[in-house]
C-alpha positions as CSV (number, residue, x, y, z in Angstrom):
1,X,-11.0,0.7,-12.1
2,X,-11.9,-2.3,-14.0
3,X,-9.3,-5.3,-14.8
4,X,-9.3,-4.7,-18.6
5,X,-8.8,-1.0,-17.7
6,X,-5.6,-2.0,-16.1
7,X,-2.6,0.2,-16.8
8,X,0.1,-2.3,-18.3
9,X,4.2,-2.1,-17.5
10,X,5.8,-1.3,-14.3
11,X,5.5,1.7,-12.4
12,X,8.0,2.7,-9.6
13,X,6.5,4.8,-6.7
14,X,7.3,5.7,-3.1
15,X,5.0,5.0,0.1
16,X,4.2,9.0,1.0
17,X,5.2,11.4,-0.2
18,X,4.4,13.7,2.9
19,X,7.0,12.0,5.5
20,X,8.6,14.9,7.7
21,X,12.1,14.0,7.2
22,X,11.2,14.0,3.3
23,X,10.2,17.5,3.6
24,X,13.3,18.5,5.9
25,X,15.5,16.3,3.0
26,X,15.8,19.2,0.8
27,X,14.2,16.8,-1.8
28,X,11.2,19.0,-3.0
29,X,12.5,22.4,-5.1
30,X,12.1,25.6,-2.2
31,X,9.4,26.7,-4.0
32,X,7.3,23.5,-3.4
33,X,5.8,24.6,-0.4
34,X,2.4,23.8,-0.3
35,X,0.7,20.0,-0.3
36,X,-0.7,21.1,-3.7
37,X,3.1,22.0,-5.1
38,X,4.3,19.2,-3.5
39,X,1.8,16.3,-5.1
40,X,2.5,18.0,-8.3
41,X,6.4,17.8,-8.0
42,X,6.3,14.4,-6.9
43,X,4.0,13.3,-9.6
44,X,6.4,14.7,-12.0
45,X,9.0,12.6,-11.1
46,X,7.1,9.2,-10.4
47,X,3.9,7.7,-11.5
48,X,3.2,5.9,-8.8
49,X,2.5,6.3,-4.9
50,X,1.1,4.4,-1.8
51,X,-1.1,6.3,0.5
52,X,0.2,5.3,3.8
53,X,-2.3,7.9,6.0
54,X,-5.4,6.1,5.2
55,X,-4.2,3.2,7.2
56,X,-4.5,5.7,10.3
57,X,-7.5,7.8,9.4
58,X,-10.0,7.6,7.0
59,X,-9.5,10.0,3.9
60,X,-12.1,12.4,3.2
61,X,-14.2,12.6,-0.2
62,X,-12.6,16.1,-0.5
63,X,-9.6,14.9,0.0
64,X,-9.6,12.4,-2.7
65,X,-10.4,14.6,-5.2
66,X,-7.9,17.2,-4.3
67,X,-5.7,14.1,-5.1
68,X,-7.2,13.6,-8.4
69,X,-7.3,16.6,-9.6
70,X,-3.8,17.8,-8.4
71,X,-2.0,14.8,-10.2
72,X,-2.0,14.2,-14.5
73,X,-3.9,11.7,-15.9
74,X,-2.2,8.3,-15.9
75,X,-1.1,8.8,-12.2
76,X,-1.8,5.9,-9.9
77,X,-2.9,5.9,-6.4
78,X,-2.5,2.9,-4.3
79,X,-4.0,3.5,-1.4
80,X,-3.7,1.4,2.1
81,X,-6.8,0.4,4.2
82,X,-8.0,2.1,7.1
83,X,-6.5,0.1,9.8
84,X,-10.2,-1.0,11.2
85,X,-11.1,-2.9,8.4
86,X,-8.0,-5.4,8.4
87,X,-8.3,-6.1,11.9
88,X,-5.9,-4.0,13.5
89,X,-6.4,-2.4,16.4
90,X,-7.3,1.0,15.6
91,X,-7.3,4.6,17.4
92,X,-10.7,5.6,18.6
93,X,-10.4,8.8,18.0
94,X,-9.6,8.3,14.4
95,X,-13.3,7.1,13.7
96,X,-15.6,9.0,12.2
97,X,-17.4,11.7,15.0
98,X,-20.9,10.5,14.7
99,X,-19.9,6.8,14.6
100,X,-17.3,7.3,17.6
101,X,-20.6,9.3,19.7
102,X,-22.8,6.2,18.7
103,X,-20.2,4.0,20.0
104,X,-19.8,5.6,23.2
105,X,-16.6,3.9,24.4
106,X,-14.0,4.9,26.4
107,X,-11.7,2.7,25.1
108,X,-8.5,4.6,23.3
109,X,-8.2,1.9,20.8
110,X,-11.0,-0.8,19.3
111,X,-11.0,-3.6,17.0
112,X,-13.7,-4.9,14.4
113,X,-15.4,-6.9,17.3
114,X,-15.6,-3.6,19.8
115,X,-17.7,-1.8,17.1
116,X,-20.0,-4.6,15.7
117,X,-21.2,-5.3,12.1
118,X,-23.4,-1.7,11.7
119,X,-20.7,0.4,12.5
120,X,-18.2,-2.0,10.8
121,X,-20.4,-1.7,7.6
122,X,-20.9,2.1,7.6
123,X,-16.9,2.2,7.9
124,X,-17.0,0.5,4.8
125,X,-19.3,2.3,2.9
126,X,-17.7,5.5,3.6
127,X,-14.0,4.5,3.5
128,X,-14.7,3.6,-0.2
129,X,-17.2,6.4,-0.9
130,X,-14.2,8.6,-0.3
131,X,-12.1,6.6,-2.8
132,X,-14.5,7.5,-5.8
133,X,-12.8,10.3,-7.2
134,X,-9.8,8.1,-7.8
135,X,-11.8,5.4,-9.1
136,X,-14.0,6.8,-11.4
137,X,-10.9,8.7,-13.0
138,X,-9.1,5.7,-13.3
139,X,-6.7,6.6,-10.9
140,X,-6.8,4.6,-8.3
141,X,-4.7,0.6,-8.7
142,X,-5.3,-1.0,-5.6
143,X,-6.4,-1.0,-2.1
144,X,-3.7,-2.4,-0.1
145,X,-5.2,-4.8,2.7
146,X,-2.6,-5.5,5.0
147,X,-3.6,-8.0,7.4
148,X,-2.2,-8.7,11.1
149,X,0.5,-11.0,12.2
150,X,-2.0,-12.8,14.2
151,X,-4.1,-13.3,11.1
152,X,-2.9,-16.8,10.8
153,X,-3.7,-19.3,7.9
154,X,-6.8,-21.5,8.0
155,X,-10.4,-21.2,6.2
156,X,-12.0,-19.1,8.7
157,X,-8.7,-16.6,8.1
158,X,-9.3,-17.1,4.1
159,X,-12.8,-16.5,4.6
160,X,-12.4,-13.5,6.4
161,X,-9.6,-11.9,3.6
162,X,-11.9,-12.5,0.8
163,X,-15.2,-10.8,3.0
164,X,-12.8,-8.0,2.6
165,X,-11.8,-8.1,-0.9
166,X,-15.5,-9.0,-2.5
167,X,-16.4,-5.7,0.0
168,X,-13.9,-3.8,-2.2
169,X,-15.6,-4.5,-5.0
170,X,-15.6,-3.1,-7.6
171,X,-12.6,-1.6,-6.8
172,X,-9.5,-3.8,-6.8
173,X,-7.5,-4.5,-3.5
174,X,-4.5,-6.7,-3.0
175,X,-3.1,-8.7,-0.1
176,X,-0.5,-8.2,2.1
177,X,0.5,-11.2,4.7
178,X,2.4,-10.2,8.1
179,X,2.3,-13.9,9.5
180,X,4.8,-15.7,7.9
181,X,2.4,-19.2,8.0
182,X,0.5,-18.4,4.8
183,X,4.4,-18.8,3.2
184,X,5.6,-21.1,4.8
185,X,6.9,-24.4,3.0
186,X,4.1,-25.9,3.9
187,X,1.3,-23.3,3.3
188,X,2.5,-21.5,0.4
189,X,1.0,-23.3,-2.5
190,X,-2.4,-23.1,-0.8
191,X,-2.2,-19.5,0.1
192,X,-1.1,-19.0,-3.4
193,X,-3.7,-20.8,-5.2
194,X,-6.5,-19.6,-2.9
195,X,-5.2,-15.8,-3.9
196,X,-5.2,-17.1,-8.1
197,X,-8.4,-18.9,-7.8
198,X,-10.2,-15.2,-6.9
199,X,-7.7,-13.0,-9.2
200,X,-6.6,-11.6,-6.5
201,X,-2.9,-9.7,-6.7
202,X,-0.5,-10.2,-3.9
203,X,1.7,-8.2,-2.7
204,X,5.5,-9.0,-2.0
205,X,7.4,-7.1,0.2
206,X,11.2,-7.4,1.0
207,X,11.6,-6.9,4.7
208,X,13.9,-7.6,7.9
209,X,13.3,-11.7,8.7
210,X,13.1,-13.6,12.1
211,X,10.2,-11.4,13.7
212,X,6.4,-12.0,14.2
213,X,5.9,-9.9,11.4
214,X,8.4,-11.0,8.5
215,X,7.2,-12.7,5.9
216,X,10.2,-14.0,2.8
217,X,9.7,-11.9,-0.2
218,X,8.1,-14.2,-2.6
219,X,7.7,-13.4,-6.2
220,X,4.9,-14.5,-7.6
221,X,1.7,-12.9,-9.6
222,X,-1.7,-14.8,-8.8
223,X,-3.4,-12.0,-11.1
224,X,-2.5,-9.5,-13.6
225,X,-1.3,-7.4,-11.2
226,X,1.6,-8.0,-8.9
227,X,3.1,-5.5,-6.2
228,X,6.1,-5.5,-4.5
229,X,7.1,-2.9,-1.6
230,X,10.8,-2.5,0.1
231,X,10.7,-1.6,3.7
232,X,14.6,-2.0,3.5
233,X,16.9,-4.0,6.2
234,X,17.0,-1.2,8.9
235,X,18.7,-3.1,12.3
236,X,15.9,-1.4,14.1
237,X,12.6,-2.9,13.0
238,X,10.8,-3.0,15.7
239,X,11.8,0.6,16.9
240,X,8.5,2.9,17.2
241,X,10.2,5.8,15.6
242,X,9.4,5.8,11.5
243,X,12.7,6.9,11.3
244,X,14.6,3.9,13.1
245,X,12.3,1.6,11.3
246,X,12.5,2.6,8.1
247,X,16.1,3.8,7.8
248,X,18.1,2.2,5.2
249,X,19.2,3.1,1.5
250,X,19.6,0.2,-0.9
251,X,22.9,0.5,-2.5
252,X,22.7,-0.1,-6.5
253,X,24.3,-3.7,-6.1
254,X,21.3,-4.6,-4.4
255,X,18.6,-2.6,-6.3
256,X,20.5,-4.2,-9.8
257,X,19.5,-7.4,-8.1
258,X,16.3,-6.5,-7.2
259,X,15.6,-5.1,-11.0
260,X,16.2,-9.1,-12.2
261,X,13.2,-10.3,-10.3
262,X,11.0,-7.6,-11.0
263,X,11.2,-7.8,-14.7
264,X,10.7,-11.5,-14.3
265,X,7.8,-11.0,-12.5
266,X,6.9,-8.7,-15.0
267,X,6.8,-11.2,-17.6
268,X,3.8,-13.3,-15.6
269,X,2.0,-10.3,-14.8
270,X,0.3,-7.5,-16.9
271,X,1.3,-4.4,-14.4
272,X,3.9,-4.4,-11.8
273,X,3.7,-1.6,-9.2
274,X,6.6,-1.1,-6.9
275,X,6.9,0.9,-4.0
276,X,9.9,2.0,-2.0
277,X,8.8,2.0,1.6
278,X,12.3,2.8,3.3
279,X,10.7,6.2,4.0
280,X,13.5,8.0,6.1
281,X,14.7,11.4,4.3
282,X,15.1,11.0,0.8
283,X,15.5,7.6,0.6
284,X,12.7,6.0,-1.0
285,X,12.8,8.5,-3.4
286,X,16.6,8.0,-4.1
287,X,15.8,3.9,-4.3
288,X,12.7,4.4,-6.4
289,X,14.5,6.6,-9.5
290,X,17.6,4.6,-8.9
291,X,15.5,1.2,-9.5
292,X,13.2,2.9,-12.4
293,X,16.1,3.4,-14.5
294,X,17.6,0.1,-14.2
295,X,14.7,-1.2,-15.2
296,X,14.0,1.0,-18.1
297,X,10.8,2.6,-16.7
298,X,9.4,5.4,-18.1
299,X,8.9,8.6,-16.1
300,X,5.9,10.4,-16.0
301,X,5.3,12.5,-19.2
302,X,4.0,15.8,-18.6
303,X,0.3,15.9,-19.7
């Protein structure tokens, strides 16, 4: 989707909407039981959704347009990078067949530098390929590039996030930092202004603080778009269980708070998206309505 084709406002979404304890939450009606229901329903009630799964395998082209064509127009897809292409150490088996035979490893998991720049490439290509449905309808925002905690801050680092972002093109990604160094005191004008200098949006994400990971949610737009996400302040962030992790449930004092900084940052950008990434039972869900109707957000018109 181009810039000037940019969908203007706020829009208030969950990460998934396909999360096992969602389903088992009693949130979707009984008669919702198929993924196509399901998307529909969702869509319904939000305009807006992160596709987590992508960062694990690759979607497929039919996929996509199932996607597309299950959701009214004016729905937004963000959708997360497969894990490969941010340099995250990635399951073998979730590589495409032929490229995973033409490898030839036996390792369980590889990084960018186990697979070289051919099979690094035709990741590319194809990972996007799939994502044309959703682009050429206009439906898909962003690509969410979320880079490693040992992705440290320095040129070769920058040079590396904005290889990935040109290789986007032209579809729009945005960043997400998980080493705290690009916002530190010290860094965070550079990081910013490298970020404005090439349009590019970056994502703010409200998190646990005082791990490898946690960077402070800073609330800024360095494009027209800005995105925020809320992993919430679960006590068990670095538990492996999705669950553990992810279990908290803003209360409405906080998510009033929360609503103050968005519309600022709503004021300095064109579109805000927000997503709700405290994905344990209805939660996200719950957070996301509560914080769409303190900030006066439109839900999804049927179409």
């Amino acid at each position: 989707m181009a810039d000037d084709d940019l969908r203007s406002g706020v829009l208030v979404g969950t990460a998934s909407w396909t999360d096992r304890s969602l389903l088992d939450s009693g949130w979707y009606p009984k008669d919702a039981t198929t993924p196509a229901a399901r998307l529909a329903y969702y869509a319904s009630r939000f305009p807006l959704v992160e596709v987590d799964a992508t960062y694990y395998n690759p979607p497929s082209l039919r996929t996509a347009e199932a996607w597309r064509d299950r959701t009214p127009s004016g729905f937004t897809f963000d959708v997360k990078a497969f894990s490969l292409l941010t340099g995250h150490p990635t399951r073998t088996r979730s590589l495409y067949k032929d490229l995973r035979e033409r490898l030839g490893t036996t390792k369980e998991t590889v990084y960018l530098r186990d697979v070289g720049p051919g099979i690094a490439e035709e990741v590319w290509a194809r990972f996007l390929g799939a994502l044309a449905p959703l682009h050429e309808s206009g439906k898909l925002g962003a690509i969410l590039l979320q880079f490693p905690p040992w992705l440290a801050p320095g040129e070769r680092s920058m040079r590396y996030v904005l290889h990935c972002v040109e290789r986007c093109r032209p579809m729009r990604a945005s960043v997400e930092f998980r080493n705290a160094g690009w916002m530190s005191q010290e860094r965070r004008e550079q990081t910013l202004g490298f970020l404005a200098g090439h349009g590019i949006p970056y994502v703010a994400v409200d998190m646990p603080q005082g791990h490898p990971s946690s960077v402070p949610p800073v609330m800024v737009a360095t494009s027209d778009l800005a995105v925020v996400r809320f992993h919430g302040h679960s006590g068990k962030w670095t538990s492996k269980i999705i669950e553990e992790r992810f279990g908290y449930l803003y209360s409405e004092e906080e998510l009033r708070k929360w609503a103050v900084e968005i519309d600022g940052l709503a004021s300095r950008a064109r579109a805000v998206h927000v997503l709700m990434n405290n994905c344990c039972a209805d939660n996200a869900q719950r957070n996301a309505a509560c914080l769409a109707s303190l900030l006066g957000a439109a839900p999804p018109q049927p179409r």
